[in-house]
C-alpha positions in Angstrom: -20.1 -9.0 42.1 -22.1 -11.6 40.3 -23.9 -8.6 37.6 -20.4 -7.4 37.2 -19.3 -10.6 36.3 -22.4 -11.1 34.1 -21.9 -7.8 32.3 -17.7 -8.3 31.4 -19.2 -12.0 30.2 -21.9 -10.3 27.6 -19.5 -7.6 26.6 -16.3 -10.1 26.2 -19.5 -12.0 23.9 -20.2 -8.9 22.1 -16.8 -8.5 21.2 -16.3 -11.7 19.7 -19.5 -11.3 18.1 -18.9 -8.4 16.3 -14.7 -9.6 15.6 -16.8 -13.2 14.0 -19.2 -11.1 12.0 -16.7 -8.4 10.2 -14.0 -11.6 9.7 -15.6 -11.6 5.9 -13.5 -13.3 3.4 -11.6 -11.1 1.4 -12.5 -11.6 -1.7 -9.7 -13.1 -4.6 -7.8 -11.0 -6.7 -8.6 -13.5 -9.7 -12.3 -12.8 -9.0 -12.1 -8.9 -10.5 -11.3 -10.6 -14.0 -14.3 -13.2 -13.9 -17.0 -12.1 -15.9 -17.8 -10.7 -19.6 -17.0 -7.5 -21.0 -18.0 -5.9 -23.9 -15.1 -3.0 -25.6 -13.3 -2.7 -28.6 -10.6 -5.3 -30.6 -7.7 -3.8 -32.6 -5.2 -5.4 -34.3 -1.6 -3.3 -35.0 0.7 -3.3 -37.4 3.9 -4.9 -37.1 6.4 -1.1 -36.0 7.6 0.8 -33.3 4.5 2.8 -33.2 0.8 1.5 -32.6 -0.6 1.8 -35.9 -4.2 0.5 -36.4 -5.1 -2.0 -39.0 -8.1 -3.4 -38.4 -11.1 -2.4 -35.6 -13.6 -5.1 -34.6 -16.4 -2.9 -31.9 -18.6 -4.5 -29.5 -16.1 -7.3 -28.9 -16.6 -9.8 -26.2 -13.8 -11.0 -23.9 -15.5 -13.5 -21.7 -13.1 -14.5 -18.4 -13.5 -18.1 -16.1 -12.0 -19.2 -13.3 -10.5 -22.3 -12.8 -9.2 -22.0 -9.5 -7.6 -18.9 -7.3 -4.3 -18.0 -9.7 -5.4 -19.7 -13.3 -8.4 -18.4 -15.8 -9.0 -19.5 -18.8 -10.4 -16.5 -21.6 -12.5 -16.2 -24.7 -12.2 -13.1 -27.2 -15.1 -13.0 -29.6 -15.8 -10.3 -32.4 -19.1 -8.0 -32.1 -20.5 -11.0 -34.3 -19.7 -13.8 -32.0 -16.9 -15.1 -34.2 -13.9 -16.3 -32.1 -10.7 -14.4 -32.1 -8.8 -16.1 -29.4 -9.0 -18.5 -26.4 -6.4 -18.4 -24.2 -5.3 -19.2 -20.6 -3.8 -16.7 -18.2 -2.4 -17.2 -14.5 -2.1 -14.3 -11.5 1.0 -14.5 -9.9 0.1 -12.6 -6.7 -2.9 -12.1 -4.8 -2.6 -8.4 -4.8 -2.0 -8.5 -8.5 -4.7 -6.2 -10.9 -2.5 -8.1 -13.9 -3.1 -11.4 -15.3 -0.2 -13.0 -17.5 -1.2 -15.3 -20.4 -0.2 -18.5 -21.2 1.6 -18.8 -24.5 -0.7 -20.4 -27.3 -0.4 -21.0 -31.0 -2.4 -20.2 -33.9 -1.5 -20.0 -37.4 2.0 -21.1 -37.2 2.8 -17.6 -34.6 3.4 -18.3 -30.9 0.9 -15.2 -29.0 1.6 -14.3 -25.3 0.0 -11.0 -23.5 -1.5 -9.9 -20.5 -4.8 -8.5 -18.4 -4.6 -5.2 -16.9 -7.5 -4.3 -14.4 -7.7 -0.3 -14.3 -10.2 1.7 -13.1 -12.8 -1.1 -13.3 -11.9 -1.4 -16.7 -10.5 -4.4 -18.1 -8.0 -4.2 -21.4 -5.6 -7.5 -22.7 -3.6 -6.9 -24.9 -1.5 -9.8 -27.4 1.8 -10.0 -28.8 3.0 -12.7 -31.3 6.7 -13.9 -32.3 6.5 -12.4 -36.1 6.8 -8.8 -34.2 9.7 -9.7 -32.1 11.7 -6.9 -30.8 14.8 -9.2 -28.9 14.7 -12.7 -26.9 11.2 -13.4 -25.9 10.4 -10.2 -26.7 7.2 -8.8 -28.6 5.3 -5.5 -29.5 1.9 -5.7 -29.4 -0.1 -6.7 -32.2 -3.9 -6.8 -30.7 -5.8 -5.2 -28.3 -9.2 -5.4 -26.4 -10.3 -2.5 -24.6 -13.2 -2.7 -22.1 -15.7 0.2 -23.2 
């Protein structure tokens, strides 16, 4: 009775063991945008279709976090030259988009957002000289992760 006793009381400790061990934090959604990545910057004309303008390669987007739903963003030209900082904020843990902040620079109001796909990261910008309704923009930049 007493080895019986002893054996349920090491496998109920095995269990709880093994349940402790695999409990491993899941890790945050934010987390898969954190980090630099090196792709491609273009900026569009102002029309219904994506015409390209201007192509800056080896581009850096650089991604912080500030806490589990906010990051803050820096987009850098393949010489280091800033393009934009911005901040963006995930509205849902589950989320693979980020949506950015609206900022200002040179007189246009820019909003956009970060798309994780396939491992790949891409942002892309709008600004209120294209607007296409109320709060509504086309895009007029894009980085693409390479």
């Amino acid at each position: 009775m007493i080895k019986m006793k002893n054996i349920l009381l090491i496998l109920l400790g095995l269990v709880f063991i093994s349940w402790g061990c695999g409990k491993d934090e899941p890790s945050k959604s934010i987390d898969q945008f954190v980090g630099t990545a090196t792709g491609n910057y273009y900026d569009y004309k102002c029309s219904d279709t994506l015409i390209i303008l201007n192509t800056k390669s080896n581009s850096v987007a650089k991604i912080e976090k500030q806490d589990d739903t906010n990051l803050t963003g820096t987009l850098t030209d393949g010489t280091g030259k800033s393009i934009y900082s911005f901040k963006g904020v995930l509205n849902s843990v589950t989320s693979d988009t980020f949506y950015i902040t609206n900022f200002v620079l040179n007189s246009l109001t820019y909003t956009g957002q970060g798309i994780k796909k396939n491992g790949k990261l891409n942002i892309i910008f709008g600004n209120s000289g294209c607007k296409v309704g109320a709060n509504s923009y086309r895009i007029t930049s894009e980085f693409k992760q390479n």
